[in-house]
C-alpha positions as CSV (number, residue, x, y, z in Angstrom):
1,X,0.0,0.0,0.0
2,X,1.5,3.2,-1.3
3,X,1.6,6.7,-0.1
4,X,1.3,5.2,3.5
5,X,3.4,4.2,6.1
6,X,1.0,1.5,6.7
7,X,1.6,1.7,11.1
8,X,0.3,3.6,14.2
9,X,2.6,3.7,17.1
10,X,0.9,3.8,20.1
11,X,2.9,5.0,23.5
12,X,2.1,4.5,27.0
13,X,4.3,7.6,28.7
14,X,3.4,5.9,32.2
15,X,5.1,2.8,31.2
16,X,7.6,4.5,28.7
17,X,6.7,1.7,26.0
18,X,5.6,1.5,22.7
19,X,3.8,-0.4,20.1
20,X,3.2,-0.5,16.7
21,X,-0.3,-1.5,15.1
22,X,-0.9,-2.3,11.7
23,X,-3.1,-0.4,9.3
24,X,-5.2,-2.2,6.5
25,X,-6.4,-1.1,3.0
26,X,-9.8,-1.2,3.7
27,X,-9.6,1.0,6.7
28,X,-7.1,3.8,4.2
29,X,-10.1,3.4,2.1
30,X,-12.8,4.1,4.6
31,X,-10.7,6.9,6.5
32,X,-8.1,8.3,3.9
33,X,-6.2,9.6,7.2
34,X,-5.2,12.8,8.4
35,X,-8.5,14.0,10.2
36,X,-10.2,10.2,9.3
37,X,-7.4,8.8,11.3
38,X,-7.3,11.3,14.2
39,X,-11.5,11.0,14.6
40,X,-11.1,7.3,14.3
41,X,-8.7,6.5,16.7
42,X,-10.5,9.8,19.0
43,X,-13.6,7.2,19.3
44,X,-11.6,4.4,19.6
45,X,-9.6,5.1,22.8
46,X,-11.8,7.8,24.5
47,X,-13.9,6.9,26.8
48,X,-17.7,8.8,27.1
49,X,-17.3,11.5,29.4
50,X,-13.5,11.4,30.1
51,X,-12.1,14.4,31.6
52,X,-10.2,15.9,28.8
53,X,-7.1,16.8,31.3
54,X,-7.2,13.4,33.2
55,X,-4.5,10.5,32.4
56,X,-7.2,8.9,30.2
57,X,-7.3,11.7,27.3
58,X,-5.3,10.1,24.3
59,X,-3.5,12.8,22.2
60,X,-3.4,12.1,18.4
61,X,-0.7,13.1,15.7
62,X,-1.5,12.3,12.3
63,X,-0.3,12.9,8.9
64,X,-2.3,12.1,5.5
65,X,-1.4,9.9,2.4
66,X,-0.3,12.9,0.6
67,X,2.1,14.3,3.3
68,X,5.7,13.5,2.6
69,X,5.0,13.0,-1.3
70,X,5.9,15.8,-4.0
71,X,2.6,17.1,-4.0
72,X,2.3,21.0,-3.1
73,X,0.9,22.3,-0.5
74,X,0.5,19.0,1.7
75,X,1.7,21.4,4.5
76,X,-0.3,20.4,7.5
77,X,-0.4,17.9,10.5
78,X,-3.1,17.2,13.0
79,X,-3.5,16.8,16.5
80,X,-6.8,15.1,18.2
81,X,-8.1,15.1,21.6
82,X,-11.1,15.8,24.0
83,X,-11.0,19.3,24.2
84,X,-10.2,20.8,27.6
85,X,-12.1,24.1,26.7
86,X,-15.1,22.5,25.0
87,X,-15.4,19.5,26.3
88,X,-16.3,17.6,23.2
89,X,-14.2,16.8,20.2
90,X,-11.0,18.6,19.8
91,X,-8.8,19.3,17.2
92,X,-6.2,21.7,15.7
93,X,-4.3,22.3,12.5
94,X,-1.2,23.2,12.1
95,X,1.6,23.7,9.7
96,X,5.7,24.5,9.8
97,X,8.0,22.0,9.2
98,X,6.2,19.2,11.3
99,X,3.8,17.9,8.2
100,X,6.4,15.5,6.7
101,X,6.7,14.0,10.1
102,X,5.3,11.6,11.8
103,X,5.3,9.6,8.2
104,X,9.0,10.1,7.4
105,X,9.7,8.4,10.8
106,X,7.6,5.3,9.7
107,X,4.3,6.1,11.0
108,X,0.8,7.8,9.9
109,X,-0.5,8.6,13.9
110,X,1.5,8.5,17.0
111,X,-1.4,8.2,19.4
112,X,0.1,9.3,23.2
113,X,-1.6,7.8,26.1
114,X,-1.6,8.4,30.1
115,X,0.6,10.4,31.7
116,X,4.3,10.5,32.0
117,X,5.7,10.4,35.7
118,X,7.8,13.9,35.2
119,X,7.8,16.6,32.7
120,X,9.4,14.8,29.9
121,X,11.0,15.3,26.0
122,X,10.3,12.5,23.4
123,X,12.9,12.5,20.1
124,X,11.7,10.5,17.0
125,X,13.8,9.6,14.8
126,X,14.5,6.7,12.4
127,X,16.7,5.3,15.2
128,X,13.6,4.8,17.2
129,X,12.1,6.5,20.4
130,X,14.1,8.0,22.8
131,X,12.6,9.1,26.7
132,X,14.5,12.1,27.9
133,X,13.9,14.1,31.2
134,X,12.2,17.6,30.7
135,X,12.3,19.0,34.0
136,X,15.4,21.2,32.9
137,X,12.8,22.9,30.5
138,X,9.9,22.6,32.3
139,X,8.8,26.3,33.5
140,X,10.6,27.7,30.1
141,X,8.7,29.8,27.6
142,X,8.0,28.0,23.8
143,X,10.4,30.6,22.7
144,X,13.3,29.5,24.9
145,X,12.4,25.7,24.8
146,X,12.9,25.9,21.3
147,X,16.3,27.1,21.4
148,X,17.9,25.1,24.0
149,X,16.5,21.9,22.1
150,X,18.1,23.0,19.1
151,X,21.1,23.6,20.6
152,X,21.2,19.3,20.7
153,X,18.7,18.5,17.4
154,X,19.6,21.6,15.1
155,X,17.6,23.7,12.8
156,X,16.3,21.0,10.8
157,X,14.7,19.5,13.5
158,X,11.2,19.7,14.4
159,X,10.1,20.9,17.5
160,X,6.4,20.7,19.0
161,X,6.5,22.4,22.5
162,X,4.1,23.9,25.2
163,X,4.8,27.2,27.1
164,X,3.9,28.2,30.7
165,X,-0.1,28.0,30.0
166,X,0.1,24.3,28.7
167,X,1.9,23.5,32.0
168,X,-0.1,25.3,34.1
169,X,-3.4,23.8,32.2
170,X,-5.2,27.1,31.2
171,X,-8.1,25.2,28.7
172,X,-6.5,27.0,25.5
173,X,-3.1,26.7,25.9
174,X,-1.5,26.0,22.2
175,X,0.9,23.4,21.1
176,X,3.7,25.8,19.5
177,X,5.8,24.4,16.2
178,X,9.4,26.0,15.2
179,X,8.7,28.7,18.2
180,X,5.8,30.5,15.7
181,X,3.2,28.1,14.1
182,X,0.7,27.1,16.4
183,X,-1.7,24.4,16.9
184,X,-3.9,26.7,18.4
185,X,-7.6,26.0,19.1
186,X,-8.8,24.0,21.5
187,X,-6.6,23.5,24.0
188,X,-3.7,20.9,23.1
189,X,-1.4,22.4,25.1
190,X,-3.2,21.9,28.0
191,X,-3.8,17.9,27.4
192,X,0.3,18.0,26.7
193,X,0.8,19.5,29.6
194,X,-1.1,17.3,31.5
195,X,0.5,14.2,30.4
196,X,3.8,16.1,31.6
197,X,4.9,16.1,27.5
198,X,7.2,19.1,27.6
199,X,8.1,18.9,23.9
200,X,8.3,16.4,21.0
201,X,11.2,16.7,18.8
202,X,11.6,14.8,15.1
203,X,14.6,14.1,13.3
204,X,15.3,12.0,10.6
205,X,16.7,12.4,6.7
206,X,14.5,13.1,3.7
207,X,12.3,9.8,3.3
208,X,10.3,10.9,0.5
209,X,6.7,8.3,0.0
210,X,7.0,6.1,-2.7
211,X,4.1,6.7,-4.7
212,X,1.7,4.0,-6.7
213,X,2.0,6.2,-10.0
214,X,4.1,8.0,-10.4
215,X,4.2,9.7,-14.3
216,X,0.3,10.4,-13.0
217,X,1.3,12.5,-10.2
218,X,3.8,13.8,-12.2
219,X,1.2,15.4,-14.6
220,X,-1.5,16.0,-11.9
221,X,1.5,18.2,-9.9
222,X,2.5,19.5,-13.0
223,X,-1.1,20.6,-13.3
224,X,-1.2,22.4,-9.8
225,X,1.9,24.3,-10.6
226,X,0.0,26.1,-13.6
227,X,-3.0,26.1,-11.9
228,X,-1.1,28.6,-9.8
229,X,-0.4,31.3,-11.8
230,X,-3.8,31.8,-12.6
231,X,-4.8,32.1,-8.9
232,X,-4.8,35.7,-7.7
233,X,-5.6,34.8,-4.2
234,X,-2.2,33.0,-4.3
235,X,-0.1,36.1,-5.1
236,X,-2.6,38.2,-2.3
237,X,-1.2,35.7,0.3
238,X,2.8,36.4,-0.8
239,X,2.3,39.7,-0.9
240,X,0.3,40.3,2.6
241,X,-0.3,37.2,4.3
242,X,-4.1,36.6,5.7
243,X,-3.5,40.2,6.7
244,X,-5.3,41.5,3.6
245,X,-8.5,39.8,5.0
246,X,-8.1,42.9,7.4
247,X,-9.2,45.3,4.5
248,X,-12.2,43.5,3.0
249,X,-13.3,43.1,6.6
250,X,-13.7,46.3,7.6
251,X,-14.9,47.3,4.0
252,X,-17.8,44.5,4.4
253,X,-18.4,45.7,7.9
254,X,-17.4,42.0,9.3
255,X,-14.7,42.9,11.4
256,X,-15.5,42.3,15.2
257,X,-14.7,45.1,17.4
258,X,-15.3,45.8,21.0
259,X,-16.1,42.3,22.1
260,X,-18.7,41.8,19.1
261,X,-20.1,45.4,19.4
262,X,-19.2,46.6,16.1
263,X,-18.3,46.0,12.6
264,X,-15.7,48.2,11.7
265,X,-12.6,49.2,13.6
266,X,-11.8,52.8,13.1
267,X,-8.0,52.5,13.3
268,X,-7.9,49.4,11.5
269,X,-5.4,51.0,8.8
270,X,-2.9,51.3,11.5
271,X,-2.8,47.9,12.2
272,X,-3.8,46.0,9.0
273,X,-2.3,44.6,5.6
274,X,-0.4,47.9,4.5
275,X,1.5,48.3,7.9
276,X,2.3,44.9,8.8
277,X,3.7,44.9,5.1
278,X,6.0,47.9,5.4
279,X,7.8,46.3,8.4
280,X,8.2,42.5,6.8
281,X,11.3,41.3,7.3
282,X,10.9,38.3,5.1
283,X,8.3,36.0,4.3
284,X,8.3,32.3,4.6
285,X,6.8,29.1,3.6
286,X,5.7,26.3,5.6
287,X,7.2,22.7,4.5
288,X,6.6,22.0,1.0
289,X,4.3,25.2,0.0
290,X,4.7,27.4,-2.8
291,X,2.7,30.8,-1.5
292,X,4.7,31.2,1.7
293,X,2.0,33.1,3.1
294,X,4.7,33.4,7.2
295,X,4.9,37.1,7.6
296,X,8.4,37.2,9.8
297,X,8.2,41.0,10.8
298,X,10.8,43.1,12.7
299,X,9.9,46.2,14.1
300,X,10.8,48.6,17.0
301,X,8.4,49.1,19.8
302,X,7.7,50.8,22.8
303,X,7.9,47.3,24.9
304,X,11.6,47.0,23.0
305,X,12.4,45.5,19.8
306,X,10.2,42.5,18.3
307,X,10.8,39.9,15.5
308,X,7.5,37.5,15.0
309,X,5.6,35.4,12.3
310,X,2.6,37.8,12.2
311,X,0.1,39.0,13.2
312,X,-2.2,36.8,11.3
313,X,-5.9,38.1,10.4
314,X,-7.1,36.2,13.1
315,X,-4.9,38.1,16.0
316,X,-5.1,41.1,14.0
317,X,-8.9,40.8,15.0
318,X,-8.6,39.1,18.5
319,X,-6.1,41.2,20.0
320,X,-6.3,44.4,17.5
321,X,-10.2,45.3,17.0
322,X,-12.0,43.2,19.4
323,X,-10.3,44.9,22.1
324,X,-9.3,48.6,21.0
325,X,-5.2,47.9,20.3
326,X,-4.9,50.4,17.4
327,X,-0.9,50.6,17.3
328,X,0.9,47.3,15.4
329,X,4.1,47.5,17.8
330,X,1.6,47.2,20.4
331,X,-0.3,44.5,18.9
332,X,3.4,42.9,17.8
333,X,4.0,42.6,21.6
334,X,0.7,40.9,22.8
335,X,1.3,38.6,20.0
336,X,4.4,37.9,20.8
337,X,3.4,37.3,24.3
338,X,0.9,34.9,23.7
339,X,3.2,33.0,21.4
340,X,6.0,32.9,23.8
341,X,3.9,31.7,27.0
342,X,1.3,29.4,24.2
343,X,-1.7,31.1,24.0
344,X,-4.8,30.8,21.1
345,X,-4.9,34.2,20.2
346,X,-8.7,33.6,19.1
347,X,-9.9,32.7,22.3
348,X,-7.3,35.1,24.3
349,X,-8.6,38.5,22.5
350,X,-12.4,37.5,23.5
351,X,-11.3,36.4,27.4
352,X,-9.7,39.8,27.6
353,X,-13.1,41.5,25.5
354,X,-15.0,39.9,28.3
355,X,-12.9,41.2,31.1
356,X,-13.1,44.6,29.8
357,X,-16.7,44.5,29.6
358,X,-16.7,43.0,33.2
359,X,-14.8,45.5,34.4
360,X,-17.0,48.1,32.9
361,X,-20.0,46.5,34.8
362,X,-18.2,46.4,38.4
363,X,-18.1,42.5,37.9
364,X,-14.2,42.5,38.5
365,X,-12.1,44.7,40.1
366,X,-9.6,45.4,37.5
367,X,-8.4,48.5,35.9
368,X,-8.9,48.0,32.0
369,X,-10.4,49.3,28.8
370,X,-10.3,49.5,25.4
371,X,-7.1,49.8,23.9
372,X,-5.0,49.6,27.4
373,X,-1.7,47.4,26.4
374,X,-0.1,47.6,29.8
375,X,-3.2,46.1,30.8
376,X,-3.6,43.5,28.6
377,X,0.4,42.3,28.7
378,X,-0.2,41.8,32.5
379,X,-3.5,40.1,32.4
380,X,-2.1,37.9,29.4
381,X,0.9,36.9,31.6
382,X,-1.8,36.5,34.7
383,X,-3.9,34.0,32.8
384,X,-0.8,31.8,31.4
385,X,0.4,31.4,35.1
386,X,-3.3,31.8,36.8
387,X,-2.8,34.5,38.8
388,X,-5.1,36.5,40.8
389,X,-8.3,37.1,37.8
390,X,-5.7,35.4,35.3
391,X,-6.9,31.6,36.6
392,X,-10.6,32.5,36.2
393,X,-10.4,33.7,32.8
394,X,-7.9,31.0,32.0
395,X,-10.9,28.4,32.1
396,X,-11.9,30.3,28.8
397,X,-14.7,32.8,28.3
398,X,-17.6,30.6,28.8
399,X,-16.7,30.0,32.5
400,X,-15.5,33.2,33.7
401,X,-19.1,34.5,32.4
402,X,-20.8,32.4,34.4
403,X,-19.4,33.1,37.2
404,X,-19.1,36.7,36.3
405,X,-23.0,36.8,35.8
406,X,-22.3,37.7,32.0
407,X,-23.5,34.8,30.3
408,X,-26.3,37.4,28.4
409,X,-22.9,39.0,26.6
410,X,-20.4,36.4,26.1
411,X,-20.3,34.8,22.3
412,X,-19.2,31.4,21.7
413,X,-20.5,27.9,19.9
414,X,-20.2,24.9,22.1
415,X,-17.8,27.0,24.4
416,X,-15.5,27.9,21.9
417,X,-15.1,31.7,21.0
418,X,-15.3,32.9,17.2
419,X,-13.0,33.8,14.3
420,X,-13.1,37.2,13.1
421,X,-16.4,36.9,10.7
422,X,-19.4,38.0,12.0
423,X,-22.3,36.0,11.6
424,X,-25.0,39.0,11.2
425,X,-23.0,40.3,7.8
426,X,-21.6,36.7,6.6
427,X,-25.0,35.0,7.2
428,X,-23.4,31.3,6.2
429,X,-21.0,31.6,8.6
430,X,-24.2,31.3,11.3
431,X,-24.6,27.8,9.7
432,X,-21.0,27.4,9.5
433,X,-20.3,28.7,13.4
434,X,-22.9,26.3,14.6
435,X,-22.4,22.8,13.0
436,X,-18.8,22.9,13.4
437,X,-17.7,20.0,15.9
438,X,-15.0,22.1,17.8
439,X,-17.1,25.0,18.5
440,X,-17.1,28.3,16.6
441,X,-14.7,27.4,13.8
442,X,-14.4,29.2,11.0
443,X,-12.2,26.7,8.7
444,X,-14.3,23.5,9.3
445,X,-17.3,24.5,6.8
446,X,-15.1,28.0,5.5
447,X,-18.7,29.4,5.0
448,X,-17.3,33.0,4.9
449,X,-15.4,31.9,1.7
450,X,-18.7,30.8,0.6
451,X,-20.5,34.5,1.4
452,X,-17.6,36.6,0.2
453,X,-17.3,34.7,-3.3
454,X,-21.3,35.0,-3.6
455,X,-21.2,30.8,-4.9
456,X,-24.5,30.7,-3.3
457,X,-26.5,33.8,-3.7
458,X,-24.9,37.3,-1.4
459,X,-23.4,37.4,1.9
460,X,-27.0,38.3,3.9
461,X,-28.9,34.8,2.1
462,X,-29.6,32.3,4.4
463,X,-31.6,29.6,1.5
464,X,-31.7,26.2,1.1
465,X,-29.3,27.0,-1.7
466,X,-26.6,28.4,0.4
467,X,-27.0,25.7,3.0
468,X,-26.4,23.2,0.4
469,X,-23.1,24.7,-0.9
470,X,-22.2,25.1,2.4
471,X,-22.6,21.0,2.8
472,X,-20.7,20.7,0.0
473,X,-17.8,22.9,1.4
474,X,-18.1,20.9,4.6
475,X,-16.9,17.8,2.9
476,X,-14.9,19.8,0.5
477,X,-12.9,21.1,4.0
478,X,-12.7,17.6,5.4
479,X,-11.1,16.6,2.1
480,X,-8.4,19.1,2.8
481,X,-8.0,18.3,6.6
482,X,-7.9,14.5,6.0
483,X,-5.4,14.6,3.0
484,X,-3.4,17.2,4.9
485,X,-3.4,20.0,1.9
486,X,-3.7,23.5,3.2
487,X,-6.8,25.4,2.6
488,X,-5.1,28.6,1.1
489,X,-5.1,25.6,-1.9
490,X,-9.0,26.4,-2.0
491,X,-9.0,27.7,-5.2
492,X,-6.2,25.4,-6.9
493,X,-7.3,22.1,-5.7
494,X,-10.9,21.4,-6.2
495,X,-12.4,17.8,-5.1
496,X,-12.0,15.3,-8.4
497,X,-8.0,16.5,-8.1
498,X,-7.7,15.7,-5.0
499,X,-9.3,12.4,-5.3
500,X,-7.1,11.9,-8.7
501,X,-3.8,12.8,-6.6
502,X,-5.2,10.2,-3.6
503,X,-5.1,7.3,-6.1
504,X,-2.2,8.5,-8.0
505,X,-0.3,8.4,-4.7
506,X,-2.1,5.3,-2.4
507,X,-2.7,3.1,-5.7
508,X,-5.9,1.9,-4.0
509,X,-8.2,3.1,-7.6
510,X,-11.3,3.8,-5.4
511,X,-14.5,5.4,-7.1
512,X,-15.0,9.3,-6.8
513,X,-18.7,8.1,-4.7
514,X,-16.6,5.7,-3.0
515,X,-14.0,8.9,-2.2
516,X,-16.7,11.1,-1.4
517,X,-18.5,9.0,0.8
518,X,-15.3,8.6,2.9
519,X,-15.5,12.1,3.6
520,X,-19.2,12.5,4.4
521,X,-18.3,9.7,7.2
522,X,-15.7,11.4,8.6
523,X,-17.3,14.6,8.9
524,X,-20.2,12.9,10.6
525,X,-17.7,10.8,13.0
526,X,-16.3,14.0,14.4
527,X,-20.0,14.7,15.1
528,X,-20.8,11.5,16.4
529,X,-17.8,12.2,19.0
530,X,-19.9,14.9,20.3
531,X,-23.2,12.9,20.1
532,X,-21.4,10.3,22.4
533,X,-20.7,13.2,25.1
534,X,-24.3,14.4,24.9
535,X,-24.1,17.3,22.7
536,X,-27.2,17.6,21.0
537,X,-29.5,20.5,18.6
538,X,-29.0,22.8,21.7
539,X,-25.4,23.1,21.1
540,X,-25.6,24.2,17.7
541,X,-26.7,27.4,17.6
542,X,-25.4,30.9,18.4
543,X,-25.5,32.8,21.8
544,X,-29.0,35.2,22.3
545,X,-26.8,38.5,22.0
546,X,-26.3,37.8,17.9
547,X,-29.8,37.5,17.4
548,X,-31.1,40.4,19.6
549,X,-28.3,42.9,18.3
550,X,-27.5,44.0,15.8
551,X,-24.8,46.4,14.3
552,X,-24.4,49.3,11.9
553,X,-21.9,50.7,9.4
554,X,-22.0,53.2,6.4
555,X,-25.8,53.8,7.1
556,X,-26.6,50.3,7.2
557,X,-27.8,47.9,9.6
558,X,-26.8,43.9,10.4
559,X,-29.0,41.7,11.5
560,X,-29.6,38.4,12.4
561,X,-33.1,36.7,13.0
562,X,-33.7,33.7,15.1
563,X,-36.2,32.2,13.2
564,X,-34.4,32.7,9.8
565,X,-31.5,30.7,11.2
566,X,-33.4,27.9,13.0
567,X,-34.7,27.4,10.0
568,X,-31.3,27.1,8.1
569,X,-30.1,24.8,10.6
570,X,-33.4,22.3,9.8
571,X,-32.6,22.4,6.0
572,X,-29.0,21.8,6.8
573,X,-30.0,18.5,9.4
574,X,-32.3,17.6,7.0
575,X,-29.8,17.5,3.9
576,X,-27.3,15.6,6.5
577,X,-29.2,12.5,7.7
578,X,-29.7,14.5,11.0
579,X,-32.8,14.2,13.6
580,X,-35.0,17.7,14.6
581,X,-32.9,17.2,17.5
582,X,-29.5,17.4,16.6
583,X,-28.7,13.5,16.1
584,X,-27.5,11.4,13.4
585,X,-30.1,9.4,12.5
586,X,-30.0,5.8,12.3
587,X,-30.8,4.9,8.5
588,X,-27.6,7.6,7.6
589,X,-25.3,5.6,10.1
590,X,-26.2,2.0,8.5
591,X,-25.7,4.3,5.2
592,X,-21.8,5.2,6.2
593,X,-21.0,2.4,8.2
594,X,-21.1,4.5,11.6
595,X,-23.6,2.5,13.5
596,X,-20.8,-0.2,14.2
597,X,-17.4,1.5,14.2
C-alpha cells in the first residue's frame, strides 16, 4: 500500500513503551487519514465523558497519504483530543516543518496515552524512540524551549513544544511548532501539559513516500503548478499574508470590534495589511508550500524590539479590534506574548473582551479598557500562570461568564469563541459557526469563503441554496484536513484533483462516490464524538446577544433573525441524515457504516 506508512505507534508515557499497530487497505479506504485517522482513533480510545485533562485523554498526531510526497501544499499535520475548553471533540491544525513527520519516521499517527511520571521530552527519529527528562525545561517559555532543544537536534529538527499555560493547564493553551506556528484552538497544550509532555522533537533524513504512479502525479502536480499562476488569491497571500482579510473586513463591515459590538474598527489601517507589510522582514513558507504566506516581521516598539511570524488576520482581530489595540508595535508585543507563553490568540482576545466589559459593569475589580496594552500584557501573563483574575479567565470565556454573571454578553459555539467573521453580515457563517464540531470554527465549513465569493447567492442569504453549498464545502474542507493540503489551496485544488492525486499516490483506484462517501463519514464521525458526550440540537446554535443585536456601518444595519437561522439549521439536518434534534439518524449511520465502528 502506497503513499502510506502503513503503522500507528501507540505510546504509553506511564510505562515508557511503545507499540506498533498495523493499518489495512480497507480501513485507508474508509478513512483516507489525516483528520479520518485522528477521529477514528478519538472514538476508539476515548472513553464517554473522560475528563479531557485526566491521564485517560489520548492525544493524536496524524499525517495524511499525501504528506511526505511531492505534492504542493501537503503542509499540515493534525493533533486530536477531547478538548479541555469545549469538552467535546478537539482538534487543531497546524503547519511549519512538522507535516512530513510523523510519516517520514515510519508512522501515519502517533497516538500518546496516560501520563508521564515527570515533565518529559520524546525524540523520534528513524533510530527509534528516545525518553528524555524535561524538567530542565519545564517552567521555560516555547520561545526559549525551542532554542535550547536545538542547541542538541539543530535547525532542521522539528520541535512541537508547550509554554507556561500548557503546563499550568489554562483550557486554550496551544501546542507551539518551530517557536511561531501554532496548533492553536482548542486546547492541546493543555492535554500535553497534562500528560507532563514538555516537547516532541523529530529528526530524521529526507524519506520521500513512494508513490503508486508515479508519471500520473507527475502530470497532476505538474497541473497544480499552472494552476497557480492563474490564482490571484495566491499572489494576495505572498504579498500580505491573511492580513489582507483585514481590508475586506472592515470594507464588508465583518470585522468584530469591542467584544462583538461593532463592525468596523476605526484605526484598522494602523494595524492592518499595508503596515504589517511595510515592516516585513521576510516571508516564509511552511514545508513543501509554494505561496509562503509566514509574515516574519521586525519592528521597533515601545515594549523593545520584536521579530515575530505575524500577526495573522485572526490576531489582528482578536487582539487588535476586538479589544481597542490600534498601534501594530503594540499588537506585535501581545502577539508575541501569547506566542511565547502558548496562548490561542482567538480565544485570548475574546477572554480579555470579556474582562473589559466585566470590568466596565463592576463584575471585576480590574483596571482595563479599550485599547490599554499595559493592561492586557499583564493580564495575558496573569492568565498563562493563573494569577489573581488570570486563573478565572484562564478556564476560557464561557466559565469566567458564568461566574461573572455575563453569560447574556459572552459569544461562543459549544464554548469555543469565534473567528473574526461575523455571523450577522456573513449569514453562512451562522450555519458554519454552529455545525462545526470544535465550536465556533471558522475553517471547518469555510462558509465566509462561501459568502464573500457570492457561490450561493450574497453574503446576507440564508436559502436552502446556500446551505447546500455550504454541505458541499463541509466535505470539501474535510477533504483538505484528511489529506493534509492546506486550505489557502481552495482555489487550486478542487475535489476530483484531490481524489485523482489520492489514487495516483495510495494506488488503491477507489471510485470518486466511494472517495466522497469517505468524507461525508468522517465529517459525521467527528459529530458522532460529540453525540457520544451528549451534545445535541441545543449546542448548535449561536449565543442570544447575535440574534437580539445587531450592528451598523455606512448607514446600514446587520442583523440576524432567530427564526431565519433555526430554520437554516433544519434544512441543513435535513440535507445531513440528522434528527430535529441534533442526532445522526439511524438509516444515515447504517448508510456510512457509523452505527458499528
Amino acid at each position: 500500500m502506497k503513499g502510506y506508512a502503513g503503522k500507528v505507534l501507540l505510546i504509553k508515557l506511564d510505562k515508557k513503551s511503545i507499540e506498533e499497530v498495523k493499518i489495512s487497505e480497507e480501513f485507508a479506504r474508509r478513512f483516507i487519514g489525516g483528520k479520518g485517522f485522528g477521529a477514528y482513533y478519538l472514538y476508539k480510545f476515548l472513553a464517554p465523558h473522560t475528563d479531557p485533562l485526566s491521564p485517560n485523554n489520548p492525544l493524536i498526531l496524524v499525517n495524511g497519504p499525501l504528506n511526505g510526497t511531492r505534492v504542493p501544499l501537503t503542509s499540515k499535520a493534525g493533533f486530536f483530543f477531547k478538548s479541555p475548553l469545549t469538552n467535546g471533540y478537539g482538534e487543531s491544525i497546524v503547519g511549519g516543518s512538522l507535516p512530513k513527520y510523523p510519516k517520514w519516521i515510519g508512522y501515519d499517527a502517533i497516538v500518546f496515552f496516560n501520563k508521564a511520571e515527570k515533565p518529559t521530552v520524546i525524540v523520534f527519529s528513524e533510530d527509534g524512540v528516545d525518553f528524555r527528562d524535561g524538567g530542565e525545561l519545564w517552567g521555560l517559555d516555547i520561545e526559549s524551549t525551542d532554542k535550547e532543544l536545538r542547541k542538541e537536534f539543530g535547525s532542521k529538527s522539528t520541535i512541537a513544544a508547550i509554554g507556561p499555560a500548557g503546563e499550568n493547564l489554562v483550557k486554550f493553551a496551544v501546542i507551539g511548532v518551530d517557536e511561531w506556528r501554532q496548533a492553536a484552538r482548542t486546547g492541546g497544550g493543555a492535554v500535553m501539559g497534562s500528560k507532563n509532555l514538555k516537547a516532541l522533537v523529530f529528526s530524521s533524513g529526507d524519506n520521500w513516500v513512494d508513490e503508486a504512479y508515479p508519471d500520473k502525479l507527475r502530470d497532476l502536480v505538474s497541473e497544480i503548478v499552472e494552476k497557480r499562476k492563474e490564482v490571484a488569491g495566491v499572489k494576495t497571500l505572498n504579498t500580505y499574508g491573511t492580513s489582507a482579510m483585514s481590508t475586506l473586513a472592515n470594507e464588508m463591515s465583518f470585522f468584530p470590534s469591542y467584544y462583538w459590538s461593532q463592525g468596523f474598527f476605526e484605526d484598522w489601517e494602523k494595524i492592518g495589511a499595508e503596515s504589517i507589510r511595510r515592516v516585513l522582514k521576510r516571508n516564509y513558507a511552511c514545508w513543501n508550500c509554494f505561496i509562503a504566506c509566514g509574515r516574519y516581521i521586525s519592528m521597533h516598539t515601545r515594549f523593545g524590539d520584536i521579530e515575530i511570524d505575524g500577526p495573522e488576520y485572526e490576531t489582528i482581530y482578536s487582539l487588535g479590534g476586538l479589544i481597542g489595540t490600534n498601534d501594530l508595535g503594540d499588537l506585535a508585543y501581545l502577539n508575541y506574548l501569547a506566542d511565547i507563553y502558548g496562548l490561542d490568540t482567538i480565544t485570548l482576545g475574546n477572554v480579555i473582551g470579556l474582562a473589559i466589559e466585566a470590568a466596565k459593569r463592576g463584575r471585576i475589580s480590574l483596571k482595563i479598557d479599550y485599547g490599554d496594552t499595559e493592561s492586557f500584557a499583564q493580564l495575558i501573563k496573569d492568565i498563562a500562570y493563573r494569577k489573581d483574575i488570570g486563573d478565572l479567565l484562564a478556564e476560557g470565556a464561557v466559565k469566567a461568564s458564568e461566574k461573572l454573571g455575563l453569560k447574556e454578553i459572552v459569544v461562543h459555539v459549544k464554548k469555543l469563541e469565534p473567528a473574526g467573521y461575523d455571523p450577522r453580515v456573513l449569514k453562512g457563517m451562522s450555519i458554519g459557526y454552529a455545525i462545526s464540531p470544535r465550536g465556533a470554527c471558522h475553517l471547518r465549513v469555510m462558509a465566509y469563503y462561501v459568502d464573500i465569493k457570492g457561490f450561493a447567492g450574497p453574503p446576507d442569504e440564508l436559502s436552502e441554496r446556500k446551505v447546500r453549498k455550504l454541505i458541499e464545502f463541509e466535505d470539501f474542507m474535510t477533504s483538505f484536513d484528511s489529506l493534509m493540503i492546506c486550505k489557502f489551496g481552495r482555489d487550486i485544488y478542487k475535489l476530483d484533483l484531490m481524489w485523482r492525486l489520492y489514487n495516483a499516490v495510495t494506488g488503491l483506484d477507489i471510485s470518486y462516490d466511494d472517495f466522497r462517501k469517505s468524507l461525508e463519514r468522517i465529517t459525521l464521525l467527528t459529530r458522532l464524538i460529540n453525540e457520544r458526550e451528549g451534545f445535541s440540537r441545543s449546542d448548535d446554535r449561536l449565543p442570544e446577544r447575535i440574534y437580539r443585536e445587531s450592528i451598523k456601518h455606512n448607514g446600514k444595519e446587520f442583523k440576524l433573525s432567530k427564526d431565519e437561522f433555526e430554520k437554516a439549521l433544519d434544512i441543513y439536518y435535513r440535507l445531513r441524515g440528522i434528527d430535529k434534534d441534533g442526532r445522526i439518524t439511524i438509516e444515515k449511520k447504517r448508510e456510512l457504516g457509523l452505527e458499528s465502528i
